[in-house]
N, C-alpha and C positions, 0 to 999 in steps of 0.2 A: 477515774473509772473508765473503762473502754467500752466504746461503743461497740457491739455484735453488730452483724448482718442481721437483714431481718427473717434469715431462717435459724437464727442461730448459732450461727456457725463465726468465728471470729472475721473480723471486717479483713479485707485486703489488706490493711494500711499496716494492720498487727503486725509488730515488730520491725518494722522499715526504720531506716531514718531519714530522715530531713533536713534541709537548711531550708528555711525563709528566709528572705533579705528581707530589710525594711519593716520586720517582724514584732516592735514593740509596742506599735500603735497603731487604732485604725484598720483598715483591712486585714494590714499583717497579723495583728494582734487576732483577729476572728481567723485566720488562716492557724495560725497558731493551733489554739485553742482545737478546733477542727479535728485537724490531722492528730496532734497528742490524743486527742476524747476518742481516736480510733483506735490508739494503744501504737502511734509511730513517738519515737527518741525525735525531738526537733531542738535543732539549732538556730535561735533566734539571732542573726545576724543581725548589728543596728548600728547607729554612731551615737545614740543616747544610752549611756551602757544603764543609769538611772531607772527609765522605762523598761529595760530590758532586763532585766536583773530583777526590777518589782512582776512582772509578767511569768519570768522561770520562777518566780516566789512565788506564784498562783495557780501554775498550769503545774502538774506532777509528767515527770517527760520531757520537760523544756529545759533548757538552760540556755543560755546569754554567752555571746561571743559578740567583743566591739571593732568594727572596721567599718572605714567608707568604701561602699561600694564603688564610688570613681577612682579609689587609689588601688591597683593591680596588687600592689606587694602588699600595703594592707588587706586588701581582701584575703588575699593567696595565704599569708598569716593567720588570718581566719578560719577560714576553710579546712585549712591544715589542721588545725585543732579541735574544732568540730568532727572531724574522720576519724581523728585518731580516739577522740572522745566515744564515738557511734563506730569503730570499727567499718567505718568504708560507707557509702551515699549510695541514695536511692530514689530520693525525689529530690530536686533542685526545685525551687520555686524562685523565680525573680519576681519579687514585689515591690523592692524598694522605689520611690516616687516621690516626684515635690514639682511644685506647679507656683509660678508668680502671675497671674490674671493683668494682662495688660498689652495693648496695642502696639503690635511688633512696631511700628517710629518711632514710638514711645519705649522701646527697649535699645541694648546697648550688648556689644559682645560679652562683656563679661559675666554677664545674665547667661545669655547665650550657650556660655560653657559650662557655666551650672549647672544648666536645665539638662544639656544634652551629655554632661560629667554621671549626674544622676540617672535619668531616666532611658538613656541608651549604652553609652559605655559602660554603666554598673551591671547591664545586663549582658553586655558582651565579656565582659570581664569573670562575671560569675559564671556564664557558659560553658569559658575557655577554660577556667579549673576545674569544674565540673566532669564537663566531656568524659576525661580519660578515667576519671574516678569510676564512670557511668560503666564506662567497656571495662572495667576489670572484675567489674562486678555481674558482668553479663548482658548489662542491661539496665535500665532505670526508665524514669519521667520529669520531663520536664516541660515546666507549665509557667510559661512567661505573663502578667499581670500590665496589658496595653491600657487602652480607652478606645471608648467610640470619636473620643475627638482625632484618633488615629486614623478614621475610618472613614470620617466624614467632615471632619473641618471643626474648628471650633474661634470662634472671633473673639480675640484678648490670648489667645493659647498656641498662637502659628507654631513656636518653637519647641511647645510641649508636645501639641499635636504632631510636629515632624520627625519627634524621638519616637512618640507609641507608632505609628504608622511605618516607622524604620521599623522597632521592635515586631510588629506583625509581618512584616518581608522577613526582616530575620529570624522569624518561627518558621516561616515555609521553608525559609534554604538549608537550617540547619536540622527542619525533621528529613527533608532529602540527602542529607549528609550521613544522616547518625541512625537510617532505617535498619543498614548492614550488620547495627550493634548491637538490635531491640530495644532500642532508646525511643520513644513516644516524647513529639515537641509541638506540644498546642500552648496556645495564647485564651485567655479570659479579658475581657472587653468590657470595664466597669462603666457604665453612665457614672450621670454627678450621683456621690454615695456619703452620706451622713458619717463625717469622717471630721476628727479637729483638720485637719489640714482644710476643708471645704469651709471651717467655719471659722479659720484664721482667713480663708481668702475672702469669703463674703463681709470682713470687716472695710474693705475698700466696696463703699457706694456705686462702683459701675459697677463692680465683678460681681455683686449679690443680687443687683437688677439682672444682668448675665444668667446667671442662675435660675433666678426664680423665673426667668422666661422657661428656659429650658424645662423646669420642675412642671409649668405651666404646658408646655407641649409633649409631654410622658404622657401615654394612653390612661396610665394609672393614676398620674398625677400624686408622685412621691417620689419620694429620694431612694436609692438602692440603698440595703442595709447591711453592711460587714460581713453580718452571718451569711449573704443570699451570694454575695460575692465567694466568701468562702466553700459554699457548698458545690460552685462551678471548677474552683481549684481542688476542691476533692475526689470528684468527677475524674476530673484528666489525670491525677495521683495515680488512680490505678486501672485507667481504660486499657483495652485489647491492646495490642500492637497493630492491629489494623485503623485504628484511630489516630491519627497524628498529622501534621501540621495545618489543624482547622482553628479554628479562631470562633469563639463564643460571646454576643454580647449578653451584658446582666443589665438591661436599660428601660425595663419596664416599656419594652417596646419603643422607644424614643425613636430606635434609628434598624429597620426592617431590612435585611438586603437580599435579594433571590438569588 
């Protein structure tokens, strides 16, 4: 069922379509959800086709496309079928994400390229097929999915934190790139968020003490919820075109910046 505006009047998002990456769990998954419950067609983009496939088996609107966002031709594969599915893109969302909680000596390049295969290159990857989809269509949104550990440092995350804080430079250059097109490219900035991935990592004894400091210095003192994150990606979905390349945190105040 779609959610209206609350005069009534059918929501912005009505009838768009979508690609999320990273879209069958966890944030994505409330990003999902989200945008379809506005009445947008979304392409759940994943490399667990299992979770993604049970997720278009719940969400009406969705449907399941499997690629890793670090392999270019696999994505581009992807993407491709998705368009052709939804007749052409409208909002790109990069959410795809994965984080290993540990002290950069205590890591190894091949981590390395994981972290930054994932959470940088899948976003420049999905951009780059994106982009030209965006101009032929007039116009579109796109709303990249950083962290505050982007923004501000995060101890056990240097190489996760150096991809979201790439990803937040490359929200600036690419909304100065793509103004000419009416393409909108803002970033959302999750704090730590009640996500399995957060609670696969709090299974290592330093990374959950990590944590729970951080949960402990939140004004609110709580974890960010899927839906709250989702609701900041919805936001930049259908903002003005005088809106774009700002960056938003969802951190229960954690990390304030003027």
């Amino acid at each position: 069922m779609n959610n209206p505006s609350p005069n009534g009047r059918e929501h912005p998002l009505h009838g768009t379509a979508a690609i999320v990456t990273g879209g069958a769990k966890g944030i994505g998954a409330a990003i999902v959800r989200r945008l379809a419950g506005a009445g947008a067609s979304v392409g759940i983009v994943d490399l667990d086709p299992a979770a993604a496939e049970a997720l278009a088996d719940e969400v009406t609107g969705a449907f399941a496309v499997v690629a890793d966002v670090a392999d270019y031709t696999s994505l581009g594969q992807a993407v491709d079928a998705a368009c052709r599915r939804m007749n052409g893109l409208d909002v790109l969302v990069n959410n795809a994400g994965w984080d290993h909680v540990r002290r950069f000596v205590d890591t190894d390049p091949r981590l390395w390229d994981t972290l930054i295969g994932i959470n940088l290159r899948g976003v420049l990857n999905a951009t780059h097929l994106a982009i030209p989809r965006l101009i032929e269509r007039g116009g579109g949104r796109i709303v990249n999915v950083a962290s505050d550990a982007g923004r501000v440092g995060s101890s056990g995350e240097a190489v996760y934190a150096a991809c979201k804080g790439g990803t937040i430079a490359f929200t600036k250059s690419i909304a100065r790139e793509t103004a000419r097109h009416h393409i909108t490219v803002n970033c959302v900035c999750p704090g730590p968020t009640d996500t399995p991935l957060l609670k696969e990592i709090k299974q290592d004894e330093r990374a959950a003490s990590t944590m729970d400091a951080i949960v402990r210095a939140t004004p609110n003192h709580r974890l960010a919820r899927p839906e709250e994150v989702a609701e900041a990606v919805a936001f930049f979905s259908t903002v003005p075109e005088h809106i774009t390349g700002q960056t938003l945190s969802v951190s229960g105040g954690l990390t304030m910046a003027g």
